[in-house]
C-alpha positions as CSV (number, residue, x, y, z in Angstrom):
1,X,107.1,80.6,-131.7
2,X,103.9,82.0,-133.6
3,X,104.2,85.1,-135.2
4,X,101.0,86.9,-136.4
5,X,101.9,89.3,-139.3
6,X,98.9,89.8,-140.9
7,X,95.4,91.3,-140.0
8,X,93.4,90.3,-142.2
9,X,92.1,86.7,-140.9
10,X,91.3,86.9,-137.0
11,X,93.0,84.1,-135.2
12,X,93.0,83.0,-131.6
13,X,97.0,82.7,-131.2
14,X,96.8,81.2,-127.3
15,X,94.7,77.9,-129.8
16,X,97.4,78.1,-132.2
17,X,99.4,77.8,-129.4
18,X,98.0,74.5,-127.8
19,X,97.8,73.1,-130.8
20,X,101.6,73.4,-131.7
21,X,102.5,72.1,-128.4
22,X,100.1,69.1,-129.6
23,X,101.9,68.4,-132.4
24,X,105.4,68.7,-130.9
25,X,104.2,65.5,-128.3
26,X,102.4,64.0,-130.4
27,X,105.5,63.6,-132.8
28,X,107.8,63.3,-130.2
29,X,109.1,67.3,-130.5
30,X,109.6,68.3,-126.9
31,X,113.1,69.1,-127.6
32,X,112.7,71.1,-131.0
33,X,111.8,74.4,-132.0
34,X,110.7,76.1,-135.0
35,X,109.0,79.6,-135.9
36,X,104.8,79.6,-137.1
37,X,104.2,82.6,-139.2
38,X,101.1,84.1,-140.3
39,X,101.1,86.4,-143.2
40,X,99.2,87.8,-145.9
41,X,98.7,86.3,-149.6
42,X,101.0,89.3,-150.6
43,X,103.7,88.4,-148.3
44,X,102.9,84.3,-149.2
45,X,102.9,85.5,-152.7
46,X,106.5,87.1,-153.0
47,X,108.0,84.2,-150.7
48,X,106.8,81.0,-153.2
49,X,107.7,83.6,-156.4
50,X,111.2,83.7,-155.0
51,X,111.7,80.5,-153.5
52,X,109.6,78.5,-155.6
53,X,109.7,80.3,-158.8
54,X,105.2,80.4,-158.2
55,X,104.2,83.8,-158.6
56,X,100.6,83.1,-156.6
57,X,99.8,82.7,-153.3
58,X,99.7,79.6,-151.8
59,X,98.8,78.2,-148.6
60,X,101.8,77.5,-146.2
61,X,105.4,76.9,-147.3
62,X,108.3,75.3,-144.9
63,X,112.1,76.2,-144.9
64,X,113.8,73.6,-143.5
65,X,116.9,74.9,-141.3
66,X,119.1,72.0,-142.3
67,X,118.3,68.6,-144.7
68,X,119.4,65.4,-143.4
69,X,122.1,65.4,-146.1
70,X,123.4,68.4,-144.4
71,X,122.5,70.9,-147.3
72,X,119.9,73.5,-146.9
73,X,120.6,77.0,-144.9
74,X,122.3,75.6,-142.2
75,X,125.6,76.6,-140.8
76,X,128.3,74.6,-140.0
77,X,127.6,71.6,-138.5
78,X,130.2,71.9,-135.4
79,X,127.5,74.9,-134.6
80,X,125.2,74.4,-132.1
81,X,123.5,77.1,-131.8
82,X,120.5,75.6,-134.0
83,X,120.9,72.4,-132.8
84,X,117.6,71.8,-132.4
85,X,115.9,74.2,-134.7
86,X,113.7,72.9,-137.6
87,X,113.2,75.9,-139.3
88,X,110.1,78.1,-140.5
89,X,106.7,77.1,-141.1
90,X,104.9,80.3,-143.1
91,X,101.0,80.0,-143.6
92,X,98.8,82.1,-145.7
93,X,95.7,83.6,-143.0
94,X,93.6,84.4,-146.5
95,X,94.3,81.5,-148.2
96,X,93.8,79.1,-145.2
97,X,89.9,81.6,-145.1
98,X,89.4,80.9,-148.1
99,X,90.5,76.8,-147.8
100,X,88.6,76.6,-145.0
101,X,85.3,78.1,-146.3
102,X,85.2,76.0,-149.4
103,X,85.8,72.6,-147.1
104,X,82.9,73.5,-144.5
105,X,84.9,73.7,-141.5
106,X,86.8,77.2,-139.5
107,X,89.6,79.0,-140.6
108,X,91.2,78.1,-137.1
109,X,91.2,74.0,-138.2
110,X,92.7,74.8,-141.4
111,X,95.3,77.0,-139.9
112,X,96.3,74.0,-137.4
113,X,96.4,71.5,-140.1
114,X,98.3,73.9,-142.1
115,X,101.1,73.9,-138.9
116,X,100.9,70.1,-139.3
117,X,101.6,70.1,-143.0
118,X,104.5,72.7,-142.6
119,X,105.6,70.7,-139.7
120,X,105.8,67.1,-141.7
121,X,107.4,69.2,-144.4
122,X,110.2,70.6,-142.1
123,X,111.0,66.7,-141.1
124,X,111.5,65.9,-144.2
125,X,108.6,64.6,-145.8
126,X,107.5,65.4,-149.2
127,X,103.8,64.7,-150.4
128,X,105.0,65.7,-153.8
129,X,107.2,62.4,-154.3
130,X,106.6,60.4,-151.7
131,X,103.5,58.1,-153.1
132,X,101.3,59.1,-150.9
133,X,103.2,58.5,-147.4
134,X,103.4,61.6,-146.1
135,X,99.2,62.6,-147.2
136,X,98.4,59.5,-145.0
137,X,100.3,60.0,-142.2
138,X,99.3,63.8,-142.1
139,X,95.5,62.6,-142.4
140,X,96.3,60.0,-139.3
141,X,97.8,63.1,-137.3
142,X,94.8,65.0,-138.0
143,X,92.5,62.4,-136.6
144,X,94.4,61.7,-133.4
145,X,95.7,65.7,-132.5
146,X,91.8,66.6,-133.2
147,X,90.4,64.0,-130.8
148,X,90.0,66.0,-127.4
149,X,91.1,64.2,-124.3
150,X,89.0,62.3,-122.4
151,X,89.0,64.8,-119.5
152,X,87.5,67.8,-121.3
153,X,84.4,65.5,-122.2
154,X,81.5,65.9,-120.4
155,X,80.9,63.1,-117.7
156,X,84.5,62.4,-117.6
């Protein structure tokens, strides 16, 4: 699910969309679910301030429902409820503008890398200690989830 809390970046939710379900085959998802939400540097702000202990906005930030070592928010584990629930993927619309603008490229790209990032980071990968594994695999994502099929090409 994509929720758009914010109004301050304009964002074509249906692309959002497509590209999530990208991602989720692409990664081998089709069973999983997790929550996109869109929100304001304010909102971003008080999140990584409480969670984080970073009072600044930052770009997108993942709560993982359960860790594989069973910690985390989940419930018990005989509850199946959330079975096959990742968690929440929370993306800044102004910081991703502002991302995007400094890069070259449209606030819509960042915004679907940023679901890509949040997504790795909800299965369990962490760029921050990882040596570079989960940069590199992100980058590959991006290169293969951007190429468009061959059937929307013209002369196809």
């Amino acid at each position: 699910m994509i929720l758009n809390q914010q109004r301050a970046v304009s964002v074509n939710l249906r692309a959002l969309r497509a590209y999530l379900r990208r991602i989720k085959a692409t990664l081998g998802l089709a069973n999983k679910v997790w929550n996109v939400c869109l929100v304001d540097d304010r909102q971003i702000q008080e999140l990584n301030a409480t969670y984080r202990g970073q009072h600044r906005p930052t770009d997108v930030l993942a709560f993982a429902w359960q860790s594989d070592d069973g910690g985390g928010v989940a419930c018990h584990p005989a509850d199946q409820e959330f079975k096959n629930f990742l968690g929440d993927v929370v993306i800044s619309s102004e910081t991703a503008l502002r991302q995007a603008r400094r890069e070259g490229h449209a606030v819509q790209q960042e915004i679907n890398w940023l679901m890509l990032h949040g997504t790795l980071h909800l299965l369990g990968y962490d760029h921050e200690t990882d040596d570079g594994e989960m940069t590199s695999l992100e980058l590959k994502l991006r290169r293969q989830l951007d190429r468009r099929p061959r059937s929307l090409l013209r002369g196809a």
